[in-house]
KOLPATOR-266519 format. One record per residue (C-alpha): residue number from 1; residue in one letter; x, y, z negated. Coordinates in steps of 0.5 Angstrom, whole numbers. Example, Ala and Ser with C-alpha at 12.3 -4.5 7.8 and 13.67 -1.06 7.14 Angstrom:
BEGIN
<site drenti="1" lotor="A" X="25" Y="-9" Z="-16"/>
<site drenti="2" lotor="S" X="27" Y="-2" Z="-14"/>
END
This chain:
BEGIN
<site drenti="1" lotor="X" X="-69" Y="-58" Z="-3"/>
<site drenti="2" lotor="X" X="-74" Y="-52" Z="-4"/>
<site drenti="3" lotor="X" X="-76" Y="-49" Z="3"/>
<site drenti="4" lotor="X" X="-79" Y="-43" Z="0"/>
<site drenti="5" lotor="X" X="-72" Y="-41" Z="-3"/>
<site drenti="6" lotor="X" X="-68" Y="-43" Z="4"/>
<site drenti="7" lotor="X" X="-73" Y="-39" Z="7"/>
<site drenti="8" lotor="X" X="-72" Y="-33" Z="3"/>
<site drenti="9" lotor="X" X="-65" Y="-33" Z="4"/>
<site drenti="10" lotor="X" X="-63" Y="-34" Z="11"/>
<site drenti="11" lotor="X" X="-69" Y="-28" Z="12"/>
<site drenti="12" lotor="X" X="-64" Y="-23" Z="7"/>
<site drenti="13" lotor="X" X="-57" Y="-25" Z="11"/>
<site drenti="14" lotor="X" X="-62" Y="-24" Z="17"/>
<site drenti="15" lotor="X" X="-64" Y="-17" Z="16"/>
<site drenti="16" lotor="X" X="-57" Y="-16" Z="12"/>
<site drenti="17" lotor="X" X="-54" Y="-17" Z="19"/>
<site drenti="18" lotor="X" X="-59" Y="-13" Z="22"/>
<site drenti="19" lotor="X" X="-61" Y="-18" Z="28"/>
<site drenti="20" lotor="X" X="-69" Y="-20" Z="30"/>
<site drenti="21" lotor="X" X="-71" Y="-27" Z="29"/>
<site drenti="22" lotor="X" X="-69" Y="-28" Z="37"/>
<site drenti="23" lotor="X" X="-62" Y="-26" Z="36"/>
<site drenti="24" lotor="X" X="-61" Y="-31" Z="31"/>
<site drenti="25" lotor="X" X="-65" Y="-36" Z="35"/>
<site drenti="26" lotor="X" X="-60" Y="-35" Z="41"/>
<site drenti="27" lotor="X" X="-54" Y="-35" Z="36"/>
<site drenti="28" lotor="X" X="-56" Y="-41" Z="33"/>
<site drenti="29" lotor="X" X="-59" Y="-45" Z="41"/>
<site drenti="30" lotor="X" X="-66" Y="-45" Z="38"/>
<site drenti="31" lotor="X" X="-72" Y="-42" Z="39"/>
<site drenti="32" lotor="X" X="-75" Y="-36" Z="35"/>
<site drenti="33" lotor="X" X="-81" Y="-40" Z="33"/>
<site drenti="34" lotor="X" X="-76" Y="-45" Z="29"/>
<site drenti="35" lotor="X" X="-73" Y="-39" Z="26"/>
<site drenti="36" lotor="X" X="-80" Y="-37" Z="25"/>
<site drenti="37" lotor="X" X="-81" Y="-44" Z="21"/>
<site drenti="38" lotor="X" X="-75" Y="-43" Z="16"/>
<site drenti="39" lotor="X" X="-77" Y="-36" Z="14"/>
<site drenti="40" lotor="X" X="-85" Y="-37" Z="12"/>
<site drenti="41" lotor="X" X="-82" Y="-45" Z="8"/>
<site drenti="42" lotor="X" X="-86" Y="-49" Z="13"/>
<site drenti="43" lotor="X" X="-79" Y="-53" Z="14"/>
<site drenti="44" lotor="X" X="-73" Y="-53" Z="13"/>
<site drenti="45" lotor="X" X="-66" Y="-52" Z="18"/>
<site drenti="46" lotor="X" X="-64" Y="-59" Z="20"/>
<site drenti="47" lotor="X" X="-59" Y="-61" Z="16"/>
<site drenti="48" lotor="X" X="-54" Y="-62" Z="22"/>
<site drenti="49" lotor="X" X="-55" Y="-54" Z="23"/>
<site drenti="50" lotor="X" X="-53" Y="-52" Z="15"/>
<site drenti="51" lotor="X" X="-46" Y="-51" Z="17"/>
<site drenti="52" lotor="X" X="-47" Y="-46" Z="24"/>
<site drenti="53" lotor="X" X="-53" Y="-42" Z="19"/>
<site drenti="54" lotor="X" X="-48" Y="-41" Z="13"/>
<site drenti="55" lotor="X" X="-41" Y="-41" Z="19"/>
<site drenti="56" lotor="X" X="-45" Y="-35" Z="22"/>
<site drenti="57" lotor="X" X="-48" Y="-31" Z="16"/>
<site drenti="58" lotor="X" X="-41" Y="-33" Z="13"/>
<site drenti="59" lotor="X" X="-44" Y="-35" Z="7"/>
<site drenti="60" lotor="X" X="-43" Y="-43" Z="4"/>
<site drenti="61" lotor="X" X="-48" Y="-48" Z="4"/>
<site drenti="62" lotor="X" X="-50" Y="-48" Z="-3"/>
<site drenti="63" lotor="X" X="-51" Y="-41" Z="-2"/>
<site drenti="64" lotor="X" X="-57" Y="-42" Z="2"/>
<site drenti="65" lotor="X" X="-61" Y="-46" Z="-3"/>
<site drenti="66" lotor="X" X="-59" Y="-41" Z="-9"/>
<site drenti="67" lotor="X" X="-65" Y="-38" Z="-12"/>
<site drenti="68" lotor="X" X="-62" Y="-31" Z="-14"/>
<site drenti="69" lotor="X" X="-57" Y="-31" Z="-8"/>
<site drenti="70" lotor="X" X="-54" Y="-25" Z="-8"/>
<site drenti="71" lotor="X" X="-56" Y="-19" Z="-2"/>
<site drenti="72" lotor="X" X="-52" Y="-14" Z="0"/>
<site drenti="73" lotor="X" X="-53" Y="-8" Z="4"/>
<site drenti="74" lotor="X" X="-51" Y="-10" Z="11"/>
<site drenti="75" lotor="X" X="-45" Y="-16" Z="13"/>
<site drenti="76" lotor="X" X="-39" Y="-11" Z="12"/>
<site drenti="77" lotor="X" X="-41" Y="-11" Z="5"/>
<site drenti="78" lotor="X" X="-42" Y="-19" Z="4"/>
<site drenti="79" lotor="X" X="-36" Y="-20" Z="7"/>
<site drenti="80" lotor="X" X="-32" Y="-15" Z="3"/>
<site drenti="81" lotor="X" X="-34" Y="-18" Z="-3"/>
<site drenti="82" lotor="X" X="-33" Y="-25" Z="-1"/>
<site drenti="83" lotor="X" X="-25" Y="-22" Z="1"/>
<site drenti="84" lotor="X" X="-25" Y="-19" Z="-6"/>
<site drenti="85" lotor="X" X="-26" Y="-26" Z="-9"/>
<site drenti="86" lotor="X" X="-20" Y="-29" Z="-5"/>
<site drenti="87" lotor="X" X="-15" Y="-23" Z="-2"/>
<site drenti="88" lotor="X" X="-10" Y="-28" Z="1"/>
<site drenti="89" lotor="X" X="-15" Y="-29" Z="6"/>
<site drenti="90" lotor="X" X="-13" Y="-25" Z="12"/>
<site drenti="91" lotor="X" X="-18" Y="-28" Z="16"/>
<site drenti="92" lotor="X" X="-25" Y="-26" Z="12"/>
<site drenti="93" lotor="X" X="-21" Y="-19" Z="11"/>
<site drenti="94" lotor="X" X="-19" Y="-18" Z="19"/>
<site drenti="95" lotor="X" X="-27" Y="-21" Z="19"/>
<site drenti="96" lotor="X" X="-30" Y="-14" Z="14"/>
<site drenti="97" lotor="X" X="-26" Y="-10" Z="17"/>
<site drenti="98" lotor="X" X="-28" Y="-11" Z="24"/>
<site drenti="99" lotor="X" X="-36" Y="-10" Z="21"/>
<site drenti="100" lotor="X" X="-33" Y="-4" Z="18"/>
<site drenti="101" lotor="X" X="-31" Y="-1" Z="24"/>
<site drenti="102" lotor="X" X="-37" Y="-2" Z="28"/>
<site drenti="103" lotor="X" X="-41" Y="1" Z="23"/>
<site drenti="104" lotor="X" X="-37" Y="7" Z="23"/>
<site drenti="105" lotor="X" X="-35" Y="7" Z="31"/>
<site drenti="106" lotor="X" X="-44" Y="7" Z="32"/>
<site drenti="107" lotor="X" X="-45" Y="11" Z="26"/>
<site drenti="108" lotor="X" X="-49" Y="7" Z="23"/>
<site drenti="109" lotor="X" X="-47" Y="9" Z="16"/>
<site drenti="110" lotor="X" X="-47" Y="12" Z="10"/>
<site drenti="111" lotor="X" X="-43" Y="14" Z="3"/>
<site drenti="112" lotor="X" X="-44" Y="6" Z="0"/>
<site drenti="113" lotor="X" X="-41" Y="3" Z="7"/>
<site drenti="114" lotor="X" X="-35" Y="9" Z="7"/>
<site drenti="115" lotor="X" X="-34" Y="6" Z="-1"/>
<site drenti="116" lotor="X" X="-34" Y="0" Z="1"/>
<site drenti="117" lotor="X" X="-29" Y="1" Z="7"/>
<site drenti="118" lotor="X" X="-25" Y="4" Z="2"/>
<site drenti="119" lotor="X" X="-25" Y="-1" Z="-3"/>
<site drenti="120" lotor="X" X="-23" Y="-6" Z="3"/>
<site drenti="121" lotor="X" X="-17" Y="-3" Z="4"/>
<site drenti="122" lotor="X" X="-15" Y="-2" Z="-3"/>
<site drenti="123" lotor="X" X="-16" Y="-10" Z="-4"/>
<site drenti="124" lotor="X" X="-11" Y="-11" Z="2"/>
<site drenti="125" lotor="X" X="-7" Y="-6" Z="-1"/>
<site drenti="126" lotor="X" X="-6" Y="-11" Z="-8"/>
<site drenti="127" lotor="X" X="-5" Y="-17" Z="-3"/>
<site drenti="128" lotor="X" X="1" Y="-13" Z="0"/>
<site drenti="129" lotor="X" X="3" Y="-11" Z="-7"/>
<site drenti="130" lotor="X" X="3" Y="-18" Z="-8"/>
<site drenti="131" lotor="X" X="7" Y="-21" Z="-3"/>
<site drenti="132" lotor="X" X="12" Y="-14" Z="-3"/>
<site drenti="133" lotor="X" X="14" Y="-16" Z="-11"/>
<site drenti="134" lotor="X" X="15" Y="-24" Z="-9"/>
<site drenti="135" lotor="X" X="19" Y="-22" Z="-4"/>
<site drenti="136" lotor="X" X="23" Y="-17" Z="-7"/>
<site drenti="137" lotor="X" X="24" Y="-22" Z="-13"/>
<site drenti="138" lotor="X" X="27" Y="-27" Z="-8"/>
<site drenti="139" lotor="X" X="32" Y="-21" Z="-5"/>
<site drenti="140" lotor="X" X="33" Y="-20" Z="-11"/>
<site drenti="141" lotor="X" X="34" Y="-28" Z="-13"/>
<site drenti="142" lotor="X" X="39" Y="-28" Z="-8"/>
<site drenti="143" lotor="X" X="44" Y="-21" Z="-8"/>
<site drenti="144" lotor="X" X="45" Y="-24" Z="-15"/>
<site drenti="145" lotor="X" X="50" Y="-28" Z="-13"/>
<site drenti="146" lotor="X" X="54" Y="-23" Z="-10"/>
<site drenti="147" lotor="X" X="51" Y="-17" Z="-13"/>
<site drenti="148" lotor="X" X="54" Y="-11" Z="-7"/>
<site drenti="149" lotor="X" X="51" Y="-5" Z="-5"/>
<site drenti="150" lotor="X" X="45" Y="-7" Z="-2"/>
<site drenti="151" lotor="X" X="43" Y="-12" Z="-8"/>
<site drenti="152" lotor="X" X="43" Y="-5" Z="-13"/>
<site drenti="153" lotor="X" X="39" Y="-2" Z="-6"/>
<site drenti="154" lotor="X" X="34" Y="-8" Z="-7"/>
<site drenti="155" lotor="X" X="32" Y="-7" Z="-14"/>
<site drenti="156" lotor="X" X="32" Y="1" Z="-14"/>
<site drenti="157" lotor="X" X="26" Y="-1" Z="-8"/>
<site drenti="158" lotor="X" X="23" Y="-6" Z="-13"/>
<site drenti="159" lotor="X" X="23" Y="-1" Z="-18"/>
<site drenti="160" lotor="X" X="19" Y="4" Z="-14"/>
<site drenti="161" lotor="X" X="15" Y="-1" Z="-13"/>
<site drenti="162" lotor="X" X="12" Y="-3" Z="-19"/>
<site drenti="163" lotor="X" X="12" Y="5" Z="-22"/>
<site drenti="164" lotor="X" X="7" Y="6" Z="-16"/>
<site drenti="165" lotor="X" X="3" Y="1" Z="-20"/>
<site drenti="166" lotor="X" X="3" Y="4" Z="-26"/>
<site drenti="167" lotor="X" X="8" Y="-1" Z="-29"/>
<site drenti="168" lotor="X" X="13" Y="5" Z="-30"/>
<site drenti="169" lotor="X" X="15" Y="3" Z="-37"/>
<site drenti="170" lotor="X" X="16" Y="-4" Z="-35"/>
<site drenti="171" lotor="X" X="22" Y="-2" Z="-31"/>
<site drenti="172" lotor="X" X="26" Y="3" Z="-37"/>
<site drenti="173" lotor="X" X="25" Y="-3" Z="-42"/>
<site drenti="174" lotor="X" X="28" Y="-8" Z="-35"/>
<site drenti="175" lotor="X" X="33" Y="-3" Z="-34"/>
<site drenti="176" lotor="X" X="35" Y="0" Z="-42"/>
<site drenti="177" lotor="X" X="36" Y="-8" Z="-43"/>
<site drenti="178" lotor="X" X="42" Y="-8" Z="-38"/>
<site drenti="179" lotor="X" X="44" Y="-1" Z="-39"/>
<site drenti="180" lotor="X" X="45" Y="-3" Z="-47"/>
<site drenti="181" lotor="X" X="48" Y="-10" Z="-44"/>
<site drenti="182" lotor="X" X="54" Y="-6" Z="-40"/>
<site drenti="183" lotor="X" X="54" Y="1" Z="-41"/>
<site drenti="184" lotor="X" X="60" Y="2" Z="-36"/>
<site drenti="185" lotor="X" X="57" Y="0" Z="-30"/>
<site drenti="186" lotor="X" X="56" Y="6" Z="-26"/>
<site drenti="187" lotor="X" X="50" Y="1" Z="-23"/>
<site drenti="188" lotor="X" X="47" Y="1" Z="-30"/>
<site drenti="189" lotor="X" X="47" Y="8" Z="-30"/>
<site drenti="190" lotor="X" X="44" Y="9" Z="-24"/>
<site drenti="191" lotor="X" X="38" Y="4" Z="-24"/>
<site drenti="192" lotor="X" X="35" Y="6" Z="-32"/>
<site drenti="193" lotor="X" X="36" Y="14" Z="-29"/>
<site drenti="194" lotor="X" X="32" Y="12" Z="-23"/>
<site drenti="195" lotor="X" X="28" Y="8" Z="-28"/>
<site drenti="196" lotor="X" X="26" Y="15" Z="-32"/>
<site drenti="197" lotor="X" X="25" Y="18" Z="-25"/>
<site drenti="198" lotor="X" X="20" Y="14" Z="-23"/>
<site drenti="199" lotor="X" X="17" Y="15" Z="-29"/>
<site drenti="200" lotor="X" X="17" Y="22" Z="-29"/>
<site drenti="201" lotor="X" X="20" Y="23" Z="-34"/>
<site drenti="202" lotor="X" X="25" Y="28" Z="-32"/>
<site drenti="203" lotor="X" X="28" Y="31" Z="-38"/>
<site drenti="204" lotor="X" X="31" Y="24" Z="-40"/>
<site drenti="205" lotor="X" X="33" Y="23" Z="-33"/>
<site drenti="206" lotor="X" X="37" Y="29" Z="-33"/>
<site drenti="207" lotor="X" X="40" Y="28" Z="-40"/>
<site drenti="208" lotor="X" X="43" Y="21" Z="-36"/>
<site drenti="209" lotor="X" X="45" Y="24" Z="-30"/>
<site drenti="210" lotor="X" X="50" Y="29" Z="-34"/>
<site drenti="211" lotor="X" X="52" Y="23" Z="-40"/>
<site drenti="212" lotor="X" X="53" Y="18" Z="-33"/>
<site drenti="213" lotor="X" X="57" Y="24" Z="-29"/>
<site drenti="214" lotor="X" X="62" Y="25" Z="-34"/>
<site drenti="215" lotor="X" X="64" Y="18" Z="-33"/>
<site drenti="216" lotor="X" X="63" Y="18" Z="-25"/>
<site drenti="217" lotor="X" X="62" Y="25" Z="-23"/>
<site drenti="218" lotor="X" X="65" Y="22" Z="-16"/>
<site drenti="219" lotor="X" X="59" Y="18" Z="-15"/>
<site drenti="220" lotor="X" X="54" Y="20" Z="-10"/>
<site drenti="221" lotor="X" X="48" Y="16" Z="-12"/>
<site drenti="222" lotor="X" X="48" Y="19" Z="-18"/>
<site drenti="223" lotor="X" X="49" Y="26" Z="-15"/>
<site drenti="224" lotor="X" X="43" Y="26" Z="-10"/>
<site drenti="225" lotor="X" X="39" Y="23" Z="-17"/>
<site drenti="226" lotor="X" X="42" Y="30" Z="-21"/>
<site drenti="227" lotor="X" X="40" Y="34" Z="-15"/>
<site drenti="228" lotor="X" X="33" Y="30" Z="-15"/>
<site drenti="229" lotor="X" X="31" Y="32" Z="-22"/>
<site drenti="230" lotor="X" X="34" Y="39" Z="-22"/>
<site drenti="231" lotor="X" X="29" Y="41" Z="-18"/>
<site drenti="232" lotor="X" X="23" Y="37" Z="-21"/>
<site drenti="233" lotor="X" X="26" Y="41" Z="-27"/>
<site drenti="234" lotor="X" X="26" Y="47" Z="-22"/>
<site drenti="235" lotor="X" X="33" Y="48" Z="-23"/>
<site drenti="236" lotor="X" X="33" Y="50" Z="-16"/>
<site drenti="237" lotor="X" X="42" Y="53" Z="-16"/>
<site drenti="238" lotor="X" X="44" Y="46" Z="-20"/>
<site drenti="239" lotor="X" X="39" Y="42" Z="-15"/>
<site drenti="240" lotor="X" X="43" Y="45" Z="-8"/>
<site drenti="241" lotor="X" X="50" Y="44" Z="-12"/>
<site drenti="242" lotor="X" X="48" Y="36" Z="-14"/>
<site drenti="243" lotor="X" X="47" Y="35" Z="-7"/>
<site drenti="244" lotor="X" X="51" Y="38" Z="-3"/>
<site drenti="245" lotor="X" X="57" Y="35" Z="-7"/>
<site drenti="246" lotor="X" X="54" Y="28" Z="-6"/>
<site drenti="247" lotor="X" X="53" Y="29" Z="2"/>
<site drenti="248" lotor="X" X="60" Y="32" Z="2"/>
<site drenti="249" lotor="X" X="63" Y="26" Z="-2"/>
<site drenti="250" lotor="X" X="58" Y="21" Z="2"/>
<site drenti="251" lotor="X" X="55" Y="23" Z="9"/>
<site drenti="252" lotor="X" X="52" Y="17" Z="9"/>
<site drenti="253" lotor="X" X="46" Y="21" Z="5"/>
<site drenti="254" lotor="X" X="42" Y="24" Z="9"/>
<site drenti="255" lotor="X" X="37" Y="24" Z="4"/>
<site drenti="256" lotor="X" X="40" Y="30" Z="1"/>
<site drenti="257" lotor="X" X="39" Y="33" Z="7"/>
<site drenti="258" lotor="X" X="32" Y="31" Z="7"/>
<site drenti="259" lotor="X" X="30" Y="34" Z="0"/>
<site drenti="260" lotor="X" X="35" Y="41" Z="1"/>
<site drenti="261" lotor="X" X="29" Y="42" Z="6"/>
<site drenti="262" lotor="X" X="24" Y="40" Z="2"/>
<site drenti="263" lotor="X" X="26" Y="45" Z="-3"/>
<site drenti="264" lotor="X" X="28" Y="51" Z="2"/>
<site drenti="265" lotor="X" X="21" Y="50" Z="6"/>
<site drenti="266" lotor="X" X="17" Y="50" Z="-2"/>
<site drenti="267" lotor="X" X="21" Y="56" Z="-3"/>
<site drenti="268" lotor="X" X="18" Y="59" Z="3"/>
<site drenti="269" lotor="X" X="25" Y="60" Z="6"/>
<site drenti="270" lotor="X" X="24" Y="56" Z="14"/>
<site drenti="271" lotor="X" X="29" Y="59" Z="18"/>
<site drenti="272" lotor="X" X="34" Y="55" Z="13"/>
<site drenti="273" lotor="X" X="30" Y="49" Z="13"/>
<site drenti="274" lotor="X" X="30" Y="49" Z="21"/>
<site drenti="275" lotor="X" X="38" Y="50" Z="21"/>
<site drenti="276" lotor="X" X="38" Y="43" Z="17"/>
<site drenti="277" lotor="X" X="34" Y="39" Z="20"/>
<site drenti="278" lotor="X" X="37" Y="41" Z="27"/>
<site drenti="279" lotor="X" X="43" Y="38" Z="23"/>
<site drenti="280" lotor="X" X="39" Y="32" Z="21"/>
<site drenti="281" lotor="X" X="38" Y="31" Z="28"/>
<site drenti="282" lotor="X" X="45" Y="31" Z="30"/>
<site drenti="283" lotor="X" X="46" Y="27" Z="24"/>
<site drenti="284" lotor="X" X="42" Y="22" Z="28"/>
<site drenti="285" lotor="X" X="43" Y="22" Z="34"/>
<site drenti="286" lotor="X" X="51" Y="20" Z="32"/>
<site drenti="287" lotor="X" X="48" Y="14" Z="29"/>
<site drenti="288" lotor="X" X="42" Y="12" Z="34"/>
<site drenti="289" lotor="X" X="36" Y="13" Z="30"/>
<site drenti="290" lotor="X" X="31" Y="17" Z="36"/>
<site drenti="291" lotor="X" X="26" Y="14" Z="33"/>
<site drenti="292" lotor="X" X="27" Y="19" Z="26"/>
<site drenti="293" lotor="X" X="28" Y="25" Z="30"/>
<site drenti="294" lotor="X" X="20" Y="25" Z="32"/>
<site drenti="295" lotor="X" X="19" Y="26" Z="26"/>
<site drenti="296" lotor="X" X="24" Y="32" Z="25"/>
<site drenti="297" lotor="X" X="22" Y="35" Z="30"/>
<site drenti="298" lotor="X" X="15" Y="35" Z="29"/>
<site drenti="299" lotor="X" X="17" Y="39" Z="21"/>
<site drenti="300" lotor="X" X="21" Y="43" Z="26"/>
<site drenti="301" lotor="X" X="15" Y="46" Z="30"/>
<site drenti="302" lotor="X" X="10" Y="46" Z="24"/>
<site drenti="303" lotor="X" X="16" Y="50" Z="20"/>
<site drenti="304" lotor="X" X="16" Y="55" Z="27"/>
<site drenti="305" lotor="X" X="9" Y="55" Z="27"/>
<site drenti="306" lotor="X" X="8" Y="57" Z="19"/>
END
């Protein structure tokens, strides 16, 4: 074994980490001059103390006696990257994220950190996509046997899913496929629409929504739809119709309310847009859902405000 190397090493993670020779030594249940020792090559760390040395620098044995081991700027970076070489797991990330956070809080930071916080997270936020598309797969896997409302619900979430992850196209040939299969199912209709929405593809989804609500113009999923694109289409008339006739047809759509107040607060029209979230509230409050209401009334004051 080179002591040179194991030297140079544990004299990178040291200074990675920002601490003296001391505090390693107390960390570790030494002295100093041992540590002192390793860094100059004139020994090497007893055996039994490999595992502590690579468990405190969170790094693997081997690491230690790599002649290019890799230095990183401080700990946060070092476990950042070993997070990116396993973003299942939570343990290293709860680890990066806790350094990440120190750096910040004693602003001991600069734009490679902030990047590499970023970066952090955007890991994490694979991992839960990861387990979000499992799961919906399973839900999914299961509502099949029945396939009732809330198994059409299931996938319409998963497709939203996978169009924020640039796999829009994957949802129209999904959805093309089952549309072909069975073009007088109303859901059909209803998922490739959604699949051409979430796609952005808006003068499709329009030409879908008139074809479906000549065969099912009472259906208020495919309304609140025809709404939805009528507005992305700034066919502001046709989108307030649209949702109108789906809330009265079904006034368990709030989202129609939502994106009404939406439109009117676009257009500058806050008064209106006030008296629909006042309503909203109430909607609410009929079924027991205070917590949303928080959020009603903060667009209430905003819209005062404004």
């Amino acid at each position: 074994m080179n002591a040179d190397t194991v030297g140079i090493n544990i004299k990178k993670l040291r200074e990675e980490n920002q601490i003296t020779q001391q505090q390693l030594a107390d960390s570790l249940g030494i002295s100093f001059q041992a540590v002192s020792k390793w860094e100059c090559g004139n020994t090497l760390p007893d055996i039994g103390i490999l595992p502590q040395i690579a468990e405190f620098f969170n790094v693997t044995i081997d690491e230690l006696f790599q002649s290019r081991m890799t230095v990183y700027q401080n700990r946060a970076g070092r476990l950042s990257a070993l997070y990116e070489s396993d973003i299942h797991d939570s343990e290293i990330y709860e680890k990066a994220e806790k350094e990440y956070l120190r750096l910040l809080q004693n602003d001991d930071f600069d734009e490679r950190d902030i990047f590499g916080y970023a970066y952090l997270h955007d890991l994490r936020h694979r991992y839960h996509s990861e387990v979000a598309e499992k799961y919906y797969l399973e839900a999914i896997s299961l509502g099949s046997k029945i396939k009732d409302e809330f198994y059409y619900k299931i996938q319409r979430q998963y497709m939203y899913l996978l169009s924020t992850l640039g796999r829009s196209n994957e949802n129209i040939e999904n959805q093309t496929r089952n549309f072909e299969s069975d073009p007088n199912n109303q859901e059909n209709h209803i998922l490739l629409l959604c699949a051409y929405i979430f796609a952005n593809e808006n003068k499709k989804a329009y030409e879908l929504t008139l074809k479906a609500l000549d065969i099912f113009p009472n259906n208020g999923i495919i309304l609140t739809s025809a709404g939805d694109v009528a507005q992305r289409l700034n066919f502001y008339d046709k989108a307030i119709k649209y949702w109108n006739l789906a809330f009265e047809i079904n006034p368990e759509l709030i989202d129609t309310r939502y994106s009404l107040v939406s439109l009117l607060s676009e257009q500058g029209k806050n008064e209106e847009a006030i008296k629909e979230l006042e309503e909203i509230i109430l909607w609410n409050n009929d079924r027991g859902f205070e917590i949303e209401n928080k959020w009603v009334m903060k667009e209430i004051a905003k819209l005062k405000r404004d």
